[in-house]
N, C-alpha and C positions, 0 to 999 in steps of 0.2 A: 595351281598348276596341277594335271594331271599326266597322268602316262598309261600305256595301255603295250602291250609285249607282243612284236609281233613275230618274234621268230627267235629260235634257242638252240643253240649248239655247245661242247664240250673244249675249252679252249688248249687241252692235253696236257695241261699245267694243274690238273686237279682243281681248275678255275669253272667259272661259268660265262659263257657270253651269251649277252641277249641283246637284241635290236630294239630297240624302244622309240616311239613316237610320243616327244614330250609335246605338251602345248605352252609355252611361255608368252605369254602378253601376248596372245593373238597370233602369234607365230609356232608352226611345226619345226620341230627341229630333232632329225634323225641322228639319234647317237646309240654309240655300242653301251652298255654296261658290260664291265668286267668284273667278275667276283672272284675272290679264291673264299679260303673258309674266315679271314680274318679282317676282308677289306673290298671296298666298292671305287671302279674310277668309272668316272662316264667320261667318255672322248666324243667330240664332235666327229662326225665320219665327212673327207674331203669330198668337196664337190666335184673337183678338178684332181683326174687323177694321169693327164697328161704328162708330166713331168717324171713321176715314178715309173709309164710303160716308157718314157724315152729315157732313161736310163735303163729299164730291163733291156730295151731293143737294143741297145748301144754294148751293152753285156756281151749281149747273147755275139752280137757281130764281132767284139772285141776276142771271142772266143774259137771265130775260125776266119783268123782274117784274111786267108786268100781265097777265101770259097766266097761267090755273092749269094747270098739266101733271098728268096722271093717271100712276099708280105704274109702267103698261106701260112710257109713253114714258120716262119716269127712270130703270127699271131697264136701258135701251141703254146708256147710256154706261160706268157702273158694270159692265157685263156680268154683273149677277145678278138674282134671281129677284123677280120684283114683289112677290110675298108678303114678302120681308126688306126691301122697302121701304118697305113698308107701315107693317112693323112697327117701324124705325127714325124713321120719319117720325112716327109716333105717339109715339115717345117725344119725339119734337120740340117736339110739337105740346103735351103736357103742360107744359111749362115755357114755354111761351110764344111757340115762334119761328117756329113754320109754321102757317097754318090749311089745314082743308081745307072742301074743296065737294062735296057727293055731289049725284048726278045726271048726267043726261046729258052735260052739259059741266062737269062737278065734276074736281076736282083736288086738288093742292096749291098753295100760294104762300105766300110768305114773310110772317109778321107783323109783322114789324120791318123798319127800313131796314137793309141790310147792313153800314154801319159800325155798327149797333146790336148788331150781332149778336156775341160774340167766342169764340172757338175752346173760351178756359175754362167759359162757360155750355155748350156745345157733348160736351165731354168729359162734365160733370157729369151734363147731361142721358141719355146713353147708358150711362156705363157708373157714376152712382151715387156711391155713396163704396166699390166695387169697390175690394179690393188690387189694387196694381200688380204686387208679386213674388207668387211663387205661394208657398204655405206648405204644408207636412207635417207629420204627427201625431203630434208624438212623443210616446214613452211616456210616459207620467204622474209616473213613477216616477222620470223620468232626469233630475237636476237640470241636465246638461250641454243635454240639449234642451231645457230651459224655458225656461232661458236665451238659447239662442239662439231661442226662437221671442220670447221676450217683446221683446227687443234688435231683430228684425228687423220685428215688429210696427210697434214703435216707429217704427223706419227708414221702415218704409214710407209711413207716416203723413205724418212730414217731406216722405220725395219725392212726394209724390201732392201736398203742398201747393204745394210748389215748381214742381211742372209743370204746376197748374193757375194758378200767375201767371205760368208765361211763355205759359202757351197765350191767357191772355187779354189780351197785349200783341198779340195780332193778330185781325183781327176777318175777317169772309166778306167784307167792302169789298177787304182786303187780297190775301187770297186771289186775287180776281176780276181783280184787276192787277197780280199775281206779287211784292207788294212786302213778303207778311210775313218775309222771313230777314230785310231791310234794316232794318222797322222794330226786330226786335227786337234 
């Protein structure tokens, strides 16, 4: 295995973060390291970071809710592009929890009152019944791979359920007053 550093900042914690390009079996795989003076974590960095800008966007609206805001002013805080917020927000919008207004003073704003709203409709809506592990192709032929795809399938199944009842013990109310770790 090797690794090679391709970027470094101060994580304000008297830590260090670096981005790192490991190569494992043949595969890159982009994670942070975090250091302080006594200790190392590597995190994978998400692929899919949909779900965390629809909860920021969902924030952000829960915060002026009789004003509609357009995709420019929402893409500020989030620091990305209004086109992905568009399309985030659209997917919102299908399941019920943002409407939007076209026209000059068109926007978005939330459909629901924010404790109506909960993180697990949230997830569902963005990212589907989407796996959560990522999965590979193994040969057809290899009864050892089938196994392990059918077994992790399986798995996966389980943890997508399970993380969508803890996602929905907190709702965008919660968020909005920093209380969903407490309630859950």
């Amino acid at each position: 295995m090797s690794s090679g550093v391709t970027g470094d900042s101060n994580n304000g914690n008297g830590g260090h973060i670096s981005t790192l390009s490991v190569i494992f079996i043949g595969t890159v795989l982009n994670v942070a390291a975090v250091s302080t003076d006594w200790y190392i974590v590597l995190m994978a960095q998400p692929t899919n970071t949909r779900f965390s800008l629809a909860v920021h966007l969902l924030t952000l609206l829960a915060q002026e809710p009789d004003k509609s805001v357009d995709s420019t002013a929402l893409s500020q805080s989030p620091a990305t592009n209004p086109v992905h917020v568009r399309r985030v927000l659209g997917q919102l919008r299908e399941v019920g929890l943002v409407r939007s207004q076209s026209g000059a003073h068109g926007g978005w704003v939330l459909a629901r009152s924010p404790d109506e709203i909960d993180l697990g409709q949230v997830w569902r809506a963005v990212n589907s019944d989407d796996p959560i592990l990522g999965f590979h192709s193994p040969d057809p032929d290899c009864p050892t791979g089938q196994l392990v795809s059918s077994n992790l399938r399986a798995l996966d199944r389980r943890a997508f359920e399970v993380l969508v009842e803890e996602l929905s013990r907190v709702s965008v109310a919660d968020v909005v007053t920093g209380a969903p770790v407490a309630r859950v």
